[in-house]
C-alpha positions as a Markdown table, in Angstrom:
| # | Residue | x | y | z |
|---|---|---|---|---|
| 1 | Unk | 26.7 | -4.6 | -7.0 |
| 2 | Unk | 26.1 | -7.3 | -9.9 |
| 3 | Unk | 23.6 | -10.2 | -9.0 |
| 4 | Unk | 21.8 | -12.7 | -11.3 |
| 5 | Unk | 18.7 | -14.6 | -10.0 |
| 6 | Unk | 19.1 | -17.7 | -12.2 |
| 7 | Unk | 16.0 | -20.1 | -13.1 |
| 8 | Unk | 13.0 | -18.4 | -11.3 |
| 9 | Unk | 9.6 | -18.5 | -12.8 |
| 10 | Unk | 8.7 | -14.7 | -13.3 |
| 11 | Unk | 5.3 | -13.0 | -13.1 |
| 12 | Unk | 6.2 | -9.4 | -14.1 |
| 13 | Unk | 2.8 | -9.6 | -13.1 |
| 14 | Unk | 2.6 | -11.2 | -16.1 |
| 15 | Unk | 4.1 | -14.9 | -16.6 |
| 16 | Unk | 6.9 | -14.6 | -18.1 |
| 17 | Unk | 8.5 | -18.3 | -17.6 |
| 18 | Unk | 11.4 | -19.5 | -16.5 |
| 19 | Unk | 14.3 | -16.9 | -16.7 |
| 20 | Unk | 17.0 | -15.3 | -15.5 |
| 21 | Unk | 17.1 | -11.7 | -14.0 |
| 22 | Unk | 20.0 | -9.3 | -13.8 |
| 23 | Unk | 20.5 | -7.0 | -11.1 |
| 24 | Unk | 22.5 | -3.8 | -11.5 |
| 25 | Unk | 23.0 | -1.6 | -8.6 |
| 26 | Unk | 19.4 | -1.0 | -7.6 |
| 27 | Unk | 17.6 | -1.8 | -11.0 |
| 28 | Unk | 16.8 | -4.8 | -13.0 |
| 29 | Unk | 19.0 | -4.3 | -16.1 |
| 30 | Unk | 17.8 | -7.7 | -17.8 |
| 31 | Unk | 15.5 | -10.7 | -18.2 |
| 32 | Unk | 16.9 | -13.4 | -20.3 |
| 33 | Unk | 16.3 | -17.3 | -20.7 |
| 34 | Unk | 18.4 | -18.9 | -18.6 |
| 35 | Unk | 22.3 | -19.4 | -18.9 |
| 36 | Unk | 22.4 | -16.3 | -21.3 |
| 37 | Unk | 23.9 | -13.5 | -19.1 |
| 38 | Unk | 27.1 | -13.6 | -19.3 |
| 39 | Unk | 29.7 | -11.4 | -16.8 |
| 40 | Unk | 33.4 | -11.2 | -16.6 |
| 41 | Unk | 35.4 | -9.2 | -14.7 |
| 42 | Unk | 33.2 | -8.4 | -11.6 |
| 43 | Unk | 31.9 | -9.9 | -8.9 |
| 44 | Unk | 28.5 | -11.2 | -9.1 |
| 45 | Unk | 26.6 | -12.9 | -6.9 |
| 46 | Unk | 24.3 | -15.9 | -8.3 |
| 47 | Unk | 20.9 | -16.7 | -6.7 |
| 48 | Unk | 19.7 | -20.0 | -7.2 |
| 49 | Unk | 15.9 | -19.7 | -7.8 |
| 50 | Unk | 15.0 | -22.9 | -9.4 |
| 51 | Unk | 11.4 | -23.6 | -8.5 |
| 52 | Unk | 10.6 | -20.6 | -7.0 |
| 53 | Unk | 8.3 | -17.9 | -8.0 |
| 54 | Unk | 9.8 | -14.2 | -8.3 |
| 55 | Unk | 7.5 | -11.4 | -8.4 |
| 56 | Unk | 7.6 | -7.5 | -7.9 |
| 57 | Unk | 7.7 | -6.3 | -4.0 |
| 58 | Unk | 4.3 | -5.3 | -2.9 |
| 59 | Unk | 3.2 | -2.0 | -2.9 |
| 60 | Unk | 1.2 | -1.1 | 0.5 |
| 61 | Unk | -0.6 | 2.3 | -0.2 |
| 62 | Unk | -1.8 | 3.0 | 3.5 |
| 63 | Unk | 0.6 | 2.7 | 6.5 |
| 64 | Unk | 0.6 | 4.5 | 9.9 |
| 65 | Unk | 4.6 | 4.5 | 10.1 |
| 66 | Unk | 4.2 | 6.1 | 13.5 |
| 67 | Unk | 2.0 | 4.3 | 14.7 |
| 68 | Unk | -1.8 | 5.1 | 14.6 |
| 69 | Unk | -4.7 | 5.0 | 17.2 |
| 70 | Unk | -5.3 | 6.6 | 20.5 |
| 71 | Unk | -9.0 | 6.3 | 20.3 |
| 72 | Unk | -8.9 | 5.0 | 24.3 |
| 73 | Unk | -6.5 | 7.7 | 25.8 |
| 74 | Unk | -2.7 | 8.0 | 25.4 |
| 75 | Unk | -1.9 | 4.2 | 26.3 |
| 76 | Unk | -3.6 | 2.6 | 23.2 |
| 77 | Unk | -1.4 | 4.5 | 20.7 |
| 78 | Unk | 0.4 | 1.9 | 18.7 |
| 79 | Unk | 4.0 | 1.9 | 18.2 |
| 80 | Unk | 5.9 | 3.1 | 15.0 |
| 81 | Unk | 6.5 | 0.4 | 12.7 |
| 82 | Unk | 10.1 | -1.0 | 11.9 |
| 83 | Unk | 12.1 | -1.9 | 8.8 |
| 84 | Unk | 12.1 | -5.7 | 9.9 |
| 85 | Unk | 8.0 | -5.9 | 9.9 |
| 86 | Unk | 8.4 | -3.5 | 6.5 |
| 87 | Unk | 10.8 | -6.2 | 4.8 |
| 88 | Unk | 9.2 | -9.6 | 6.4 |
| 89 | Unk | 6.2 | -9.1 | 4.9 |
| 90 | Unk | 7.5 | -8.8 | 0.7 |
| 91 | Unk | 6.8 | -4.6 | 1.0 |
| 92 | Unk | 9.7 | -2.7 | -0.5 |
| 93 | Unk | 7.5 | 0.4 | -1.3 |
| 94 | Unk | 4.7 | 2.2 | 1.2 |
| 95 | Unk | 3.0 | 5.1 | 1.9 |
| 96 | Unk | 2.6 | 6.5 | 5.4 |
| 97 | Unk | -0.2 | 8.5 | 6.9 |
| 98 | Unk | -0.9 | 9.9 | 10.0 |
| 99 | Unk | -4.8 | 8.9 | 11.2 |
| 100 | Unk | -7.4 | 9.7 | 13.4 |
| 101 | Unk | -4.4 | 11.7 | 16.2 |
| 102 | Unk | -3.1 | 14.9 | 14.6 |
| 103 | Unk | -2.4 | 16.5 | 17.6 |
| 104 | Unk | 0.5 | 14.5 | 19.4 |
| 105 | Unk | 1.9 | 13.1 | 15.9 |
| 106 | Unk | 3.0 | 15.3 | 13.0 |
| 107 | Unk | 3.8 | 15.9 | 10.0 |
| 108 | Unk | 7.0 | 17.0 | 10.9 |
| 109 | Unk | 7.5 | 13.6 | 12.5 |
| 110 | Unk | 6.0 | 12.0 | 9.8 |
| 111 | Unk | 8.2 | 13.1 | 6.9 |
| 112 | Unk | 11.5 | 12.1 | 9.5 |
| 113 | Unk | 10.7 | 8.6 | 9.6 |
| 114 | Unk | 10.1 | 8.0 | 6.4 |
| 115 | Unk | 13.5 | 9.0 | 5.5 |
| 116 | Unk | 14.7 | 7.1 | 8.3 |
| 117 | Unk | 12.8 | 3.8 | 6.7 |
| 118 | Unk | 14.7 | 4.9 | 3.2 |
| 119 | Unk | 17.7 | 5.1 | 4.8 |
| 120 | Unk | 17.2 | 1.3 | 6.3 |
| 121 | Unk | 16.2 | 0.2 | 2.7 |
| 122 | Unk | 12.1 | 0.6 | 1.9 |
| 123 | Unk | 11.0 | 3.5 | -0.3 |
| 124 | Unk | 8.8 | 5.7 | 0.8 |
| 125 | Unk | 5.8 | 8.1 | 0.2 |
| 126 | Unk | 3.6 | 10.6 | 2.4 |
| 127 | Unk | 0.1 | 11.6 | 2.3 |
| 128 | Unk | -0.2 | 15.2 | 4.2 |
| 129 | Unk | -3.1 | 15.1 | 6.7 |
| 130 | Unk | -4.6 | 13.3 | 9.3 |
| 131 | Unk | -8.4 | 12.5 | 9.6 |
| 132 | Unk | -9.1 | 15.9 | 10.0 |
| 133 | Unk | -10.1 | 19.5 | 8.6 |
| 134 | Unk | -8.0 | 22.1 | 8.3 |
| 135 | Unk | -5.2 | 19.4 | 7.1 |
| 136 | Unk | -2.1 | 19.0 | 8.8 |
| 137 | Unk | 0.5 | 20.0 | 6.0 |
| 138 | Unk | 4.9 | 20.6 | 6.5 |
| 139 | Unk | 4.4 | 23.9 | 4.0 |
| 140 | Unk | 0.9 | 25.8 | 4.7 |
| 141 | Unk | -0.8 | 23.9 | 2.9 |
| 142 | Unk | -1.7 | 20.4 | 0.7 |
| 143 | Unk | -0.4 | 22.3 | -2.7 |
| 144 | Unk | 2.4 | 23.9 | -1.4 |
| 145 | Unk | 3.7 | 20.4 | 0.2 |
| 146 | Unk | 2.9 | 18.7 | -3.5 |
| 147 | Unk | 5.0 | 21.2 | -5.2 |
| 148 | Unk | 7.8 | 21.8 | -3.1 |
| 149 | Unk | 8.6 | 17.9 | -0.8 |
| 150 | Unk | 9.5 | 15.3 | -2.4 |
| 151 | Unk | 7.6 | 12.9 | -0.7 |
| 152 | Unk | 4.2 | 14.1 | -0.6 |
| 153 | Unk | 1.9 | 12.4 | -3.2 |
| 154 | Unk | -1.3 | 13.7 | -1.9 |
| 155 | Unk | -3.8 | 14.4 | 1.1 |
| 156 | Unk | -4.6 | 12.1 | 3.8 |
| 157 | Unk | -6.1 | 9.6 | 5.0 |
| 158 | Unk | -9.3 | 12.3 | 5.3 |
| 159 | Unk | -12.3 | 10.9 | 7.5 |
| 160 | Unk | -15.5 | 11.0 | 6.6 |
| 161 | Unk | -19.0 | 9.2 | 7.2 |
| 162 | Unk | -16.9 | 8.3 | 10.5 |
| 163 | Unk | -18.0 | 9.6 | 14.0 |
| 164 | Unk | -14.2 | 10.2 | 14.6 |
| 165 | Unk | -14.1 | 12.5 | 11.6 |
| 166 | Unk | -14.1 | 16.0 | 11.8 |
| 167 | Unk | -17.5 | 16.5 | 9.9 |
| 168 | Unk | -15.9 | 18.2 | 6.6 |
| 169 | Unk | -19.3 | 20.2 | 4.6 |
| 170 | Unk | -19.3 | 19.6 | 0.8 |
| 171 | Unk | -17.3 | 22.8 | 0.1 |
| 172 | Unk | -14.5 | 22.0 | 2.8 |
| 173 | Unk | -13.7 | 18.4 | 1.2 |
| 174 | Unk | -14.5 | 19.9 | -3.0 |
| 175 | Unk | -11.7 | 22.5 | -2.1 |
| 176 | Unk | -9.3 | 19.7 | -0.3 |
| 177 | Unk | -9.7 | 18.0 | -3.7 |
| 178 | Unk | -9.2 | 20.7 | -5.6 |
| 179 | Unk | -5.8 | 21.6 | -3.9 |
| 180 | Unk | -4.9 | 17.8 | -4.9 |
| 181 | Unk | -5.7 | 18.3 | -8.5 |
| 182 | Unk | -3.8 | 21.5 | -8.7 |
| 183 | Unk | -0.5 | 20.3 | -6.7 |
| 184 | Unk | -0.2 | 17.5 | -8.2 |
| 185 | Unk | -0.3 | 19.0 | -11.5 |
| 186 | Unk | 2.3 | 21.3 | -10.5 |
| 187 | Unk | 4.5 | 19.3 | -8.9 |
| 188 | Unk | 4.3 | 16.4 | -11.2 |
| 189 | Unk | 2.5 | 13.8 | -8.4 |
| 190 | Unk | -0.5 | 11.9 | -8.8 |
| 191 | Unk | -2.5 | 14.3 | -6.1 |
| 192 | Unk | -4.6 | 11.8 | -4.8 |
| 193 | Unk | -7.5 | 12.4 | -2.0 |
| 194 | Unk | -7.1 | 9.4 | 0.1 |
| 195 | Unk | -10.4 | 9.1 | 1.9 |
| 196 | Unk | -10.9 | 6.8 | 5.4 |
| 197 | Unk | -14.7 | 5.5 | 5.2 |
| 198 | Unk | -16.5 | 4.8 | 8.3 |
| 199 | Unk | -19.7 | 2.9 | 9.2 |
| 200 | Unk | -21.8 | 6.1 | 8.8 |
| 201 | Unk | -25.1 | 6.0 | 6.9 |
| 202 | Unk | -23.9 | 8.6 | 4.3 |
| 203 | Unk | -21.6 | 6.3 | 2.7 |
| 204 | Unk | -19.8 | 7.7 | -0.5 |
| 205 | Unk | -22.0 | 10.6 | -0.7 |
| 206 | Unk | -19.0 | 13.2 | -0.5 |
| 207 | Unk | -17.0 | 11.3 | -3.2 |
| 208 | Unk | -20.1 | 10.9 | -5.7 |
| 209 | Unk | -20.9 | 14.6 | -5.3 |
| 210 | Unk | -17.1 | 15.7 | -5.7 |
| 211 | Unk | -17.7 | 13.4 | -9.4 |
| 212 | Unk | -21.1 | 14.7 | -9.8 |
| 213 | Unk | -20.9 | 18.4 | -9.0 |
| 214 | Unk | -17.4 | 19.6 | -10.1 |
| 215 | Unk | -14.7 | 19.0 | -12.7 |
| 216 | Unk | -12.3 | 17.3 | -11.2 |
| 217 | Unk | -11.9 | 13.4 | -12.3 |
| 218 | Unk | -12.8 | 10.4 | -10.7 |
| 219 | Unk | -9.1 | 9.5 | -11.1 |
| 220 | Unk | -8.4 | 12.4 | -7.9 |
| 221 | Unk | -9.9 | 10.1 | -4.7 |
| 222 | Unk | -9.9 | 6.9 | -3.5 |
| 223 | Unk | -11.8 | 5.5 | -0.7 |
| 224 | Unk | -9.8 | 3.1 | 1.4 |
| 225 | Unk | -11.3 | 0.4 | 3.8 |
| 226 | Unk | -14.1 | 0.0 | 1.5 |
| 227 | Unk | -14.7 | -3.5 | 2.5 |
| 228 | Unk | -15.8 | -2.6 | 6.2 |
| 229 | Unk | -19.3 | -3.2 | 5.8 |
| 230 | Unk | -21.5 | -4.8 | 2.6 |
| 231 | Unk | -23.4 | -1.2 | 1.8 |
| 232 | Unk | -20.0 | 0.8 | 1.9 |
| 233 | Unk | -18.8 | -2.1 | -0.6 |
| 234 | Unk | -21.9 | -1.9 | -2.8 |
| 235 | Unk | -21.3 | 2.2 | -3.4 |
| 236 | Unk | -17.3 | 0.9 | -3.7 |
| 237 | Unk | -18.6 | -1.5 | -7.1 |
| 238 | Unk | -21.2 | 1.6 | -8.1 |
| 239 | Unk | -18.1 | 3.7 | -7.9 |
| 240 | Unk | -15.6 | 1.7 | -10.2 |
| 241 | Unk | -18.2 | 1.3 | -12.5 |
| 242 | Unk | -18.1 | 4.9 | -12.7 |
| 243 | Unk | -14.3 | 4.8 | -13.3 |
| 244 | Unk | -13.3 | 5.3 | -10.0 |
| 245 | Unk | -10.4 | 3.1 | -7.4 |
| 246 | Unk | -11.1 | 1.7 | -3.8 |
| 247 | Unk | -8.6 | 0.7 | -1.9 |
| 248 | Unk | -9.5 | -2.5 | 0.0 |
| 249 | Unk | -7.7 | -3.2 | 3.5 |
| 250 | Unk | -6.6 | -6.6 | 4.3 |
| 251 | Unk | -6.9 | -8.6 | 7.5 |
| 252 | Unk | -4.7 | -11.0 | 8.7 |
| 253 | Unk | -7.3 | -13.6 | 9.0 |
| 254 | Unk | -7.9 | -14.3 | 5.0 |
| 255 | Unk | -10.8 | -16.4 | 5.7 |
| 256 | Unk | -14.9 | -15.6 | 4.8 |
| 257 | Unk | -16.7 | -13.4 | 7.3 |
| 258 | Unk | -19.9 | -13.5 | 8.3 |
| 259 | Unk | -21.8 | -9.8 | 7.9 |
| 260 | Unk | -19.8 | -7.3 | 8.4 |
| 261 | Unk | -16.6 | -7.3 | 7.6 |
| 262 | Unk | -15.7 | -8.3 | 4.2 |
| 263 | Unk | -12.5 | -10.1 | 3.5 |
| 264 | Unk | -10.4 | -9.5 | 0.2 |
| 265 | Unk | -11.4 | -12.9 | -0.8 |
| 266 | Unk | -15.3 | -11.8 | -0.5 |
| 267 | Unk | -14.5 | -8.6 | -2.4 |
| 268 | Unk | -12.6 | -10.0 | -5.2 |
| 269 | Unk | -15.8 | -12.8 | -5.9 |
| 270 | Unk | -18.0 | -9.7 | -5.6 |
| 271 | Unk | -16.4 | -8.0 | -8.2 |
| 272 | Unk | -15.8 | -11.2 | -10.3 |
| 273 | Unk | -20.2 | -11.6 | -10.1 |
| 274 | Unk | -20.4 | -7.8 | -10.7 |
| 275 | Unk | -18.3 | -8.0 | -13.6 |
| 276 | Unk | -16.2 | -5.1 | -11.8 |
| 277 | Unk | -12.9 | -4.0 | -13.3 |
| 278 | Unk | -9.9 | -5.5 | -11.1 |
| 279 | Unk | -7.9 | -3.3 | -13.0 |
| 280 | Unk | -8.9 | -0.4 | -10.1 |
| 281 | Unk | -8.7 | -2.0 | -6.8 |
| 282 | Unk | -5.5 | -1.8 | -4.7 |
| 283 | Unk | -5.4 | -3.5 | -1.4 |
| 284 | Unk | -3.5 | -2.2 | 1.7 |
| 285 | Unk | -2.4 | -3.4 | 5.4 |
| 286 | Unk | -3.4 | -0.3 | 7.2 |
| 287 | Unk | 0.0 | -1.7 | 9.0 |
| 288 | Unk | 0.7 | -0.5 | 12.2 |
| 289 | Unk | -3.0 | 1.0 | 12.5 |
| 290 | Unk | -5.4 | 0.2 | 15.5 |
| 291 | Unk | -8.2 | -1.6 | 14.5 |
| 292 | Unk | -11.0 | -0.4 | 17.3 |
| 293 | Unk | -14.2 | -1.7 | 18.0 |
| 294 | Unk | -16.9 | 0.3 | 19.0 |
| 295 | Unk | -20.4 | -0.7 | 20.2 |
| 296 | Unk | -23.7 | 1.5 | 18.8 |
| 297 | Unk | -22.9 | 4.4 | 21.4 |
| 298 | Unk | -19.3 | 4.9 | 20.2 |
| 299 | Unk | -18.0 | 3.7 | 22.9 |
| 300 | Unk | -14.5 | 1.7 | 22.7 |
| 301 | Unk | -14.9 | -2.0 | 23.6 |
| 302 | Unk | -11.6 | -3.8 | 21.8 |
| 303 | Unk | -8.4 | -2.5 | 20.3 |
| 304 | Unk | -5.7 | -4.8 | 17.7 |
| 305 | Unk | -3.1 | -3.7 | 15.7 |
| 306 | Unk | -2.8 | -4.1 | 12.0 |
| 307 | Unk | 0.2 | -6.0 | 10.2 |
| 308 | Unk | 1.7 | -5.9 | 6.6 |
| 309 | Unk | 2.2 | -9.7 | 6.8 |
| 310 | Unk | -1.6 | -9.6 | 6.0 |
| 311 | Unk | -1.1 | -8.5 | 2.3 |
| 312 | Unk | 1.4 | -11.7 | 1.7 |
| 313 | Unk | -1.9 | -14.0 | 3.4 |
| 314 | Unk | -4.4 | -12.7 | 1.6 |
| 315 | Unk | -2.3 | -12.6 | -2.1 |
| 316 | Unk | -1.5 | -16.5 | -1.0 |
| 317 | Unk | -4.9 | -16.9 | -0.2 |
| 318 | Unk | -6.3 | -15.5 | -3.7 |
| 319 | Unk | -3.7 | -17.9 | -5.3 |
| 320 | Unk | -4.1 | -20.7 | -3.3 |
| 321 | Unk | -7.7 | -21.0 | -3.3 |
| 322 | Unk | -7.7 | -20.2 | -7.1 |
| 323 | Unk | -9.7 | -17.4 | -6.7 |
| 324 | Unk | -7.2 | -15.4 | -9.0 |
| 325 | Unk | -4.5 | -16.8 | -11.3 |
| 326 | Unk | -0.8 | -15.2 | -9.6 |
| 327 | Unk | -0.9 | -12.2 | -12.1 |
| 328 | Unk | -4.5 | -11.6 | -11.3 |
| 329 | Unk | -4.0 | -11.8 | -7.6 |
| 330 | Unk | -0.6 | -9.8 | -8.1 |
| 331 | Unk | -1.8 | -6.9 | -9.1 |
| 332 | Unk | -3.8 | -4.8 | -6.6 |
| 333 | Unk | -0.4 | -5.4 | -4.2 |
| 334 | Unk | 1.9 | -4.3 | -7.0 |
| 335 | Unk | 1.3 | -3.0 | -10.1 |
| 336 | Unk | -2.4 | -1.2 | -9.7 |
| 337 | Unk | -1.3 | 1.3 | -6.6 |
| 338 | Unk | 2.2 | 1.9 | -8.3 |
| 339 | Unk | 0.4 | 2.8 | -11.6 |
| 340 | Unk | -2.7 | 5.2 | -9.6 |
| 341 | Unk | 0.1 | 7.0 | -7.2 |
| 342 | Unk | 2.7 | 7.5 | -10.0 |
| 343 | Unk | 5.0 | 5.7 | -8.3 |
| 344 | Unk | 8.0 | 5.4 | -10.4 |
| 345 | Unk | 10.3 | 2.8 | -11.5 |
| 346 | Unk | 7.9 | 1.0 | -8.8 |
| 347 | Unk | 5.2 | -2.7 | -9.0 |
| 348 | Unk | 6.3 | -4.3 | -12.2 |
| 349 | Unk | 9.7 | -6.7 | -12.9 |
| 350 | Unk | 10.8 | -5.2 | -15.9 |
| 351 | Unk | 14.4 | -3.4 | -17.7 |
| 352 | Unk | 14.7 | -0.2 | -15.6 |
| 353 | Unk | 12.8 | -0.7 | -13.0 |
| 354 | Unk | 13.9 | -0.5 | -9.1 |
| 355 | Unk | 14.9 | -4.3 | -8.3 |
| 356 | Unk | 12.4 | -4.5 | -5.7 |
| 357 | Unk | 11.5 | -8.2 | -6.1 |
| 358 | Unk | 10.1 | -11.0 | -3.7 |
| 359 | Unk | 11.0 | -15.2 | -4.2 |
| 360 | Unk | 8.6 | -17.3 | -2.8 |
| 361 | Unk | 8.5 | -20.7 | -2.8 |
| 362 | Unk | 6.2 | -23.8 | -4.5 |
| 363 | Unk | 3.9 | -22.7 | -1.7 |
| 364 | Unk | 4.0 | -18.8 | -2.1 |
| 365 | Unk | 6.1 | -18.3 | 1.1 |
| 366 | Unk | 8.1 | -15.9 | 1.4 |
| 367 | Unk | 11.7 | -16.7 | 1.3 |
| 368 | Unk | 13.6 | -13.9 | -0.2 |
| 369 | Unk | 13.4 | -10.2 | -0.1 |
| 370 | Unk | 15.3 | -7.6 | -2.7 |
| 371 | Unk | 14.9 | -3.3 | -2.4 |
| 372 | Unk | 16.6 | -1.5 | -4.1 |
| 373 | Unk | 18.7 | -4.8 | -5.4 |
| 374 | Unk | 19.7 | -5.0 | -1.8 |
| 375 | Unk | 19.3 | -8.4 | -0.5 |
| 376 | Unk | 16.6 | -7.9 | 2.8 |
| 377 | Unk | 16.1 | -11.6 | 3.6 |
| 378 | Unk | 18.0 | -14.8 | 2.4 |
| 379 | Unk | 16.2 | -18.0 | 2.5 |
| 380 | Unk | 14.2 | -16.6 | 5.1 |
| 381 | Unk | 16.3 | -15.0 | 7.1 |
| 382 | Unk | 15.9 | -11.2 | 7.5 |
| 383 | Unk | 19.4 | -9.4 | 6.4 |
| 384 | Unk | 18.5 | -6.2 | 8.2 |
| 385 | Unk | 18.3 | -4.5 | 11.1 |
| 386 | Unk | 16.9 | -1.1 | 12.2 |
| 387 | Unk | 19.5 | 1.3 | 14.1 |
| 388 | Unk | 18.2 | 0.2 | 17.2 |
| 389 | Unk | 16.8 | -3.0 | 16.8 |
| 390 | Unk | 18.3 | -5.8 | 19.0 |
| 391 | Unk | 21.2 | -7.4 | 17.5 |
| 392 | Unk | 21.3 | -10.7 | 19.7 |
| 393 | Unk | 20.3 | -14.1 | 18.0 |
């Protein structure tokens, strides 16, 4: 399969003006000014992209791909996610974790739909683990499943300083860590400890011991939905001056907060006032998630779901609002989590690289869709279905 996406204005993340991109199979096999590929003898198929934008397909580092919750009994579970939420909202690469339920979802499960999302077109990574201590792992444990499945990239997401968690000490999360470091070495993976935060008073205090107290880097753990509260973003900034990564989860409303809660928007003009180096903070949906609200007992009082759309609002946001210029804003959806997992071929437009690419329009909307170099949505129409997904119009 030969296309050419003629005339678009490319950020790679980087600008690179207005130029045409070839599509081989499922990589990009060049970027040329326009009218200079030339094909004979095949078919090709030509995509018009005059005035639109074409940038790498978003990267989305934290997904519960069967579904996550259960914190208010079995009939608040949310329901696996599909491939036509995966490819409306621009992602053509994720990673899927389990969450706070270990017990009536799996690993086993786990690793079986990501394969089935592959097979319908996204590429796909696993963390092993759920929110708990021992970790949930498909081999006996997190090194073995580095070395020996494809998939795994590292352990997660782990809870702590969460009254969900499973209260790891010091030496139970240093030697979870340690198995990361190790497996991923062996198994040629990036390893990483991905760490859920919660509102509990002792913050980062496992994650600046682990830098503190042992040798094993910075680079190892990331703490995702760092923005959930102002202090656990202040210890975030403390900790990528350090040299660490946070992973900030988006929300589908874009907009300011007031106290707690801090939108991507707030985090990004925090770290812009903090001088804090973009270069190490990814954002994530935590799609397909359940977003519960507790009061000061613990008790549950609300329950939503989370959706990938909100990483395509909140990079349009950024851009919009000229918070970031489109590279800037680009990268903690692309190119930063591609880069810190080892994701390969994966988050930048460039010669050998999978042709996972999104076209959006003057006004950043999303109107086109490539994994893989396979054509997902056309002019806003989705181009794929899941094996059971409804086929009427």
């Amino acid at each position: 399969m030969i296309s050419i996406i003629k005339e678009g204005s490319i950020f790679s993340p980087e600008p690179l003006g207005i130029k045409d991109l070839l599509v081989i199979d499922r990589k990009i096999g060049a970027i040329t000014p326009p009218g200079k590929i030339s094909i004979s003898g095949a078919d090709v198929s030509v995509i018009a992209a005059e005035g639109k934008y074409v940038v790498p397909g978003f990267v989305d580092s934290h997904v519960h791909i069967l579904g996550g919750g259960g914190e208010g009994g079995p009939s608040t579970r949310a329901p696996e996610i599909n491939i036509e939420d995966v490819a409306s909202s621009g992602v053509t690469s994720l990673i899927g974790c389990l969450g706070t339920d270990g017990t009536t979802r799996h690993m086993d499960s786990l690793l079986a739909k990501a394969r089935a999302i592959e097979i319908e077109g996204v590429d796909t990574w696993l963390f092993s683990g759920s929110y708990e201590l021992p970790v949930q792992t498909l081999t006996g444990s997190v090194r073995n499943d580095l070395i020996l499945i494809d998939k795994i990239i590292g352990a997660g997401e782990i809870a702590v300083s969460d009254h969900r968690s499973s209260q790891p000490s010091f030496e139970e999360f240093s030697r979870l860590a340690a198995e990361c470091r190790v497996g991923g070495m062996l198994g040629g993976k990036a390893g990483i400890l991905h760490c859920h935060m919660g509102d509990g008073p002792r913050g980062l205090e496992m994650l600046f011991r682990l830098v503190e107290e042992t040798e094993i880097p910075i680079s190892q753990v990331i703490p995702t939905h760092i923005n959930r509260n102002s202090n656990l973003m202040a210890e975030g900034l403390r900790f990528v001056e350090k040299g660490g990564w946070i992973d900030v989860t988006a929300d589908e409303n874009p907009e300011p907060e007031e106290g707690g809660h801090l939108s991507v928007a707030q985090v990004i003009r925090l770290c812009i006032e903090n001088r804090t180096s973009l270069d190490h903070i990814t954002i994530s949906s935590d799609g397909n998630g359940s977003l519960p609200v507790f009061d000061r007992e613990g008790n549950l009082r609300g329950l939503r779901i989370a959706a990938q759309t909100s990483l395509l609002t909140n990079f349009r946001y950024l851009v919009q609002k000229e918070i970031l210029s489109p590279a800037q804003a680009l990268m903690p959806f692309t190119s930063t989590p591609a880069a810190f997992y080892k994701l390969p071929g994966k988050g930048e437009i460039k010669p050998g690289n999978d042709a996972d690419l999104l076209l959006l329009d003057a006004e950043w909307n999303l109107t086109d869709v490539f994994s893989r170099g396979c054509r997902m949505m056309s002019d806003g129409k989705l181009m794929v279905r899941g094996t059971f997904s409804d086929q009427a119009e």
